[in-house]
C-alpha positions in Angstrom: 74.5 141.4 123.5 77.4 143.2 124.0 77.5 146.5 122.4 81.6 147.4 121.5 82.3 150.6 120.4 85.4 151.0 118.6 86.8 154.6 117.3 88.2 155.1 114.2 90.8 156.6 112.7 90.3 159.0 109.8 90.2 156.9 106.0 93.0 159.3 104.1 95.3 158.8 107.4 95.1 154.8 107.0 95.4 155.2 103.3 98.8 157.1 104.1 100.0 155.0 106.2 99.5 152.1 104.3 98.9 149.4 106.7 95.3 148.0 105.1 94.2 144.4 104.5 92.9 143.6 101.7 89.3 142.3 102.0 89.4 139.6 99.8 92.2 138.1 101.7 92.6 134.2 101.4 94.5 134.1 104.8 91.7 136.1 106.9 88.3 134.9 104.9 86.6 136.8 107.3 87.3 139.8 105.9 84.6 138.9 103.1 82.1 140.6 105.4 83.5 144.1 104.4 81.9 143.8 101.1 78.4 143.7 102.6 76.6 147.2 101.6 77.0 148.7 104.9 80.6 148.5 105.4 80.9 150.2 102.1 82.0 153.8 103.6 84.5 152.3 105.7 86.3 150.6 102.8 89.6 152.0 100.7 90.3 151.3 96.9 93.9 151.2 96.3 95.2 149.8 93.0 91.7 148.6 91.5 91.7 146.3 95.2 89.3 146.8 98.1 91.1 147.2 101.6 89.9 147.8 105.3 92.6 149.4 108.2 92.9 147.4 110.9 90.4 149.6 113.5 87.5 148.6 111.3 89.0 144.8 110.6 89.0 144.6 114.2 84.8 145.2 114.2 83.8 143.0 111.5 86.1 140.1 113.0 83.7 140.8 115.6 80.6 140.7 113.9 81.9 137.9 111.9 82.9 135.7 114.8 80.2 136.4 117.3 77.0 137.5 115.2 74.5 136.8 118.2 77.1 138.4 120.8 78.0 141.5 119.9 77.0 144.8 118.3 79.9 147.0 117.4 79.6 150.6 117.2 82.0 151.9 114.4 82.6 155.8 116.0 84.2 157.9 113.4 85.8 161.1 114.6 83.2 163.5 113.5 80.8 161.3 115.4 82.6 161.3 119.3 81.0 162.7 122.0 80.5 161.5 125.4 76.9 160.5 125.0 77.9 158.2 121.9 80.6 156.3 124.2 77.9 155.7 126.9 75.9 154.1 124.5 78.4 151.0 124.5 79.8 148.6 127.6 83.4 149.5 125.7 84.8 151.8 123.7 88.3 150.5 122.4 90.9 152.9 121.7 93.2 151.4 118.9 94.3 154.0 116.6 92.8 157.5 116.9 93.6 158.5 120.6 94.2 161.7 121.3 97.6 162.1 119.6 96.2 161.4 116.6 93.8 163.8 117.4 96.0 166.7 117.8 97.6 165.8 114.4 95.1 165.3 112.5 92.1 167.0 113.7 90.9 170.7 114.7 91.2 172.1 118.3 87.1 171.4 118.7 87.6 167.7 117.8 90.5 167.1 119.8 88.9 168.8 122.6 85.6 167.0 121.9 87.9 163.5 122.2 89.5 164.7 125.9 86.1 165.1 127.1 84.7 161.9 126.0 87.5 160.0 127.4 87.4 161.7 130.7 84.1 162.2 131.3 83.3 158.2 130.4 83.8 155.6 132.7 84.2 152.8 129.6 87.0 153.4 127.9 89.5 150.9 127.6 92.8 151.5 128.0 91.3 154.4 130.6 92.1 157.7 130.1 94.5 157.5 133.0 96.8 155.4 131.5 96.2 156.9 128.2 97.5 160.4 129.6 100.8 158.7 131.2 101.6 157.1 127.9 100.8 160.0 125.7 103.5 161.8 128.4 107.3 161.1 127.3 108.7 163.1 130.0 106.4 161.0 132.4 107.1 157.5 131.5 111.1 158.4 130.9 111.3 159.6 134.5 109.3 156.4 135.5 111.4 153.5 134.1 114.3 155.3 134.9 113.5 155.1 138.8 113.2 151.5 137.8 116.4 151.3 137.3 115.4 150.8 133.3 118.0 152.5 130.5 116.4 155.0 129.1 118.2 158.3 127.0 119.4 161.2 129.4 116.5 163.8 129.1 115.5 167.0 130.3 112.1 168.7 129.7 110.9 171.5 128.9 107.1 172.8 129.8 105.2 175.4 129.2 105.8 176.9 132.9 109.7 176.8 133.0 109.6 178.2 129.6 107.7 180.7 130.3 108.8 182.1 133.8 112.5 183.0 132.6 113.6 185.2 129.6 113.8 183.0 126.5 117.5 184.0 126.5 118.7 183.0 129.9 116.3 179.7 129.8 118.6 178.7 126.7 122.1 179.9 128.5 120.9 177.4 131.1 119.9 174.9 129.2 123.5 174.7 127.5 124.9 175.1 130.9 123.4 171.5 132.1 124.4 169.8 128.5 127.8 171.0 129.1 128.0 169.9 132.6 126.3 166.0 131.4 128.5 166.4 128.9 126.2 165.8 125.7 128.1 166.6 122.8 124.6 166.7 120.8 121.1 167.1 121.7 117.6 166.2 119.9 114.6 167.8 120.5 111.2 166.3 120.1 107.8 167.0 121.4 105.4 165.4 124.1 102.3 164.8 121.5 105.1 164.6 118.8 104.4 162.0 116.0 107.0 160.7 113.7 109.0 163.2 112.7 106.9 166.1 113.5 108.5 168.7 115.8 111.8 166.6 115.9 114.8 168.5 115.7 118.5 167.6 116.1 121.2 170.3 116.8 124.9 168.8 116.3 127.8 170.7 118.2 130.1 172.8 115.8 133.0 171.7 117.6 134.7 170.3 120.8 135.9 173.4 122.2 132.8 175.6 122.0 130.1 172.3 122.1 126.2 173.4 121.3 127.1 177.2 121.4 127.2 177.3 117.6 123.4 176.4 117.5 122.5 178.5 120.8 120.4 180.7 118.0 118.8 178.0 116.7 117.7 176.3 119.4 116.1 179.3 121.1 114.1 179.6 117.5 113.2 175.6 118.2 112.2 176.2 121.3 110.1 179.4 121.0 108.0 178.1 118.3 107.3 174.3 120.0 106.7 175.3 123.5 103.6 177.2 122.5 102.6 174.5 120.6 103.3 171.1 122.7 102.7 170.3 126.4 106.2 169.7 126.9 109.6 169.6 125.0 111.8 166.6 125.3 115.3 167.1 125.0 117.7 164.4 125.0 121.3 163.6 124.3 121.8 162.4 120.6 122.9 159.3 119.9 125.3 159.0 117.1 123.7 156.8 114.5 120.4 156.2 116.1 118.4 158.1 113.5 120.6 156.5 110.8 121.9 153.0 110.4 121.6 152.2 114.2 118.2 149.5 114.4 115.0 150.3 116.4 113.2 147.0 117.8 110.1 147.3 117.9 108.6 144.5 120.2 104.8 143.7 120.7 103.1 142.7 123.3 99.2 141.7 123.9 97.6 141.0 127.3 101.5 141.9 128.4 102.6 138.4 126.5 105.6 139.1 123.9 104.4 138.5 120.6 106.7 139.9 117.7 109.2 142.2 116.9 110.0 144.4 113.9 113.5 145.8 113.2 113.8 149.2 111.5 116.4 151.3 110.3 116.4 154.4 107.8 116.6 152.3 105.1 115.7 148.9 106.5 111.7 147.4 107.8 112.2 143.3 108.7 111.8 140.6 111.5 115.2 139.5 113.1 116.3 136.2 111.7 115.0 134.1 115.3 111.3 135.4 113.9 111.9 134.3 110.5 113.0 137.6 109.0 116.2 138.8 107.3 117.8 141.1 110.2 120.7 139.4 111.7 121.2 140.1 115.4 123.3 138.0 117.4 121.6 135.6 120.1 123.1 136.8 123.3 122.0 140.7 122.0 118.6 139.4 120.9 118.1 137.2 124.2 119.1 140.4 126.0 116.3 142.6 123.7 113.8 140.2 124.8 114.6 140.3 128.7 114.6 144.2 128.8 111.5 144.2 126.7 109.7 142.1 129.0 111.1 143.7 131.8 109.5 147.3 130.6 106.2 145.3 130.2 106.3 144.1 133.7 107.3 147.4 135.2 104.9 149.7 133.4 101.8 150.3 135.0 98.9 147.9 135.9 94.5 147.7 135.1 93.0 146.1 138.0 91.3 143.8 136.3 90.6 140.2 137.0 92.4 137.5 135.3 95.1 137.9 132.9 94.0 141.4 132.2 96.3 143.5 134.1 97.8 145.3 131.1 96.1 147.0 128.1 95.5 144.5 124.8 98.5 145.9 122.9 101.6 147.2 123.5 104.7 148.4 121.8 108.0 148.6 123.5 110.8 150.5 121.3 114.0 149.4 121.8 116.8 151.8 120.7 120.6 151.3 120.3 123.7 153.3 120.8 123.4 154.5 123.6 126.9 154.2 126.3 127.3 152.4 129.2 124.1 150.0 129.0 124.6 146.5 127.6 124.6 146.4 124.1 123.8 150.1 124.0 120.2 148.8 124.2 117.4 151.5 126.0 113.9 152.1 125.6 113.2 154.7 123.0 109.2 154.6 123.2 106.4 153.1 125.0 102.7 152.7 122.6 99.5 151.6 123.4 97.8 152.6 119.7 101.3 151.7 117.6 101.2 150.9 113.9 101.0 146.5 113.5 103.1 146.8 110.0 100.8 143.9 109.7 102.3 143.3 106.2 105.8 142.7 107.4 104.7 140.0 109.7 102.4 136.8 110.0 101.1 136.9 113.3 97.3 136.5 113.6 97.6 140.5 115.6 94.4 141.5 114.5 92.7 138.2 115.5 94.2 138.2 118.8 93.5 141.4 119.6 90.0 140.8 119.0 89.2 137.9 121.0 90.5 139.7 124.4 88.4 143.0 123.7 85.1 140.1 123.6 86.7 139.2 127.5 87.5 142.8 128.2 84.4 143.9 127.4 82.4 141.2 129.6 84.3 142.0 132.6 83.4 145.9 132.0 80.0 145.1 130.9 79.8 143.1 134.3 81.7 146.0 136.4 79.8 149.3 135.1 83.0 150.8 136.5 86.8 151.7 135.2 89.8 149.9 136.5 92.3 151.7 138.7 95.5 152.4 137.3 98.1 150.9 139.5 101.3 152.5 138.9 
């Protein structure tokens, strides 16, 4: 048998975010499971109907599917430790990861989390690659050197911040926007999530540029860096947190599977998926190449086979931005993203389910973590 542990995310976050499934789903009859007695404290009522979030539809697809082959081992987050996560061949990080963990739980739990993920040589995607993805300032400066259009950033840790005067760190600061010529920055943190810690700071005018918010920014900045491990500060992009679209593209096993289009007041697939966002072909052909592109360039597992990326991965593709075709770049890189599983049909949950059975043969086999190949 092979025992798969998968941790959970906490209930009232899912419920939040609203992206359940409902158990007594036509579409995904095996879902019916969840209404077996022991599933019951894993379950949400919303609107007199019984739902599941994905994380726990993930296990009983499991059970469901391979009832003589595996055991899954539902870890909430009061329950992680080190010595839980040995107890499986896998643990399967899907939604609570450690950036969850510093939103939502106490310094002790998060803690708790960083040492179970370091100190165990199971978890899948490994802590390695989990630590370069959880790193904006790492990953930017990595598909940039690949020649990969990505925002102009500069960040700001802990140690710069701290070894100058607050005062003259900021003078500097607005000394390289000037000289890049940004007429607009935003600020937003490494371990940021949605719009927590995101800041924007528009220049007052041409003449005198970000000097107007010089005040303002220094406040930003002396009560994130304490905070955060790093600060990312980039040059705004008119529109981008407007009207301008995000893509949102999905990959599993580092094979392109959807896309979602948002914008502030907009969630859909583009029209060659089926949904209602128009983009033209020779922009969406181009979305897809850079998308794929990203995929190939990030970093590698060395696993046999087709596993040589994690299950799942988002690639966020921004727009607005000058001098790149189409004013296309890549805003984010996810490896625990949110599936707005009701805004598409894809069978995401299924999928990602049959490869963590093949994952977690070839670690139940190997007793030892892949090598991240960067």
């Amino acid at each position: 048998m092979l025992k798969i542990g998968i941790v959970l995310n906490y209930k009232n976050a899912e419920k939040k975010k609203d992206e359940l499934l409902n158990v007594n789903s036509r579409k995904m009859k095996w879902l019916s499971l969840a209404n077996a007695r022991r599933y019951k404290k894993f379950c949400i009522i919303k609107n007199n109907k019984k739902f599941i979030p994905a994380d726990v539809a993930i296990g009983i697809y499991l059970e469901s599917k391979y009832p003589d082959k595996v055991i899954v081992d539902y870890i909430t987050p009061n329950e992680i430790s080190t010595k839980r996560f040995k107890k499986n061949d896998i643990v399967f990080i899907i939604i609570y990861d450690l950036l969850e963990a510093f939103h939502l739980s106490d310094r002790t739990k998060f803690n708790k989390l960083k040492l179970a993920l370091k100190n165990s040589n199971n978890v899948y995607p490994p802590y390695k690659y989990q630590k370069f993805i959880n790193n904006k300032c790492e990953y930017y400066k990595y598909l940039s050197k690949k020649g990969i259009p990505v925002a102009p950033t500069y960040c700001i840790s802990k140690e710069k911040w701290y070894i100058r005067n607050p005062e003259t760190y900021v003078n500097n600061l607005l000394s390289k926007v000037r000289h890049n010529k940004w007429e607009s920055i935003i600020a937003k943190p490494v371990y940021g999530q949605e719009a927590i810690g995101f800041a924007k700071f528009i220049s007052c005018e041409p003449k005198k540029g970000l000097a107007c918010k010089k005040a303002a920014i220094k406040r930003y900045l002396a009560k994130n860096v304490p905070k955060y491990k790093s600060i990312v500060i980039q040059e705004y992009i008119k529109g981008f947190d407007k009207n301008n679209p995000e893509i949102r593209t999905y990959f599993i096993n580092g094979k392109y599977m959807y896309s979602i289009v948002t914008t502030s007041t907009r969630v859909s697939q583009p029209v060659q998926e089926g949904g209602s966002y128009k983009i033209p072909q020779d922009r969406w052909n181009y979305i897809r190449r850079l998308s794929q592109h990203v995929m190939e360039s990030l970093p590698k597992l060395d696993l046999p086979g087709e596993f040589k990326n994690p299950i799942l991965t988002r690639i966020d593709i921004g727009s607005g931005l000058e001098n790149v075709p189409f004013g296309y770049f890549v805003n984010e890189v996810e490896f625990v993203p949110s599936l707005y599983i009701e805004d598409q049909k894809n069978p995401v949950v299924e999928t990602i389910s049959e490869s963590l059975v093949q994952v977690a043969d070839i670690y139940s086999n190997n007793k030892l973590p892949p090598n991240v190949l960067f």
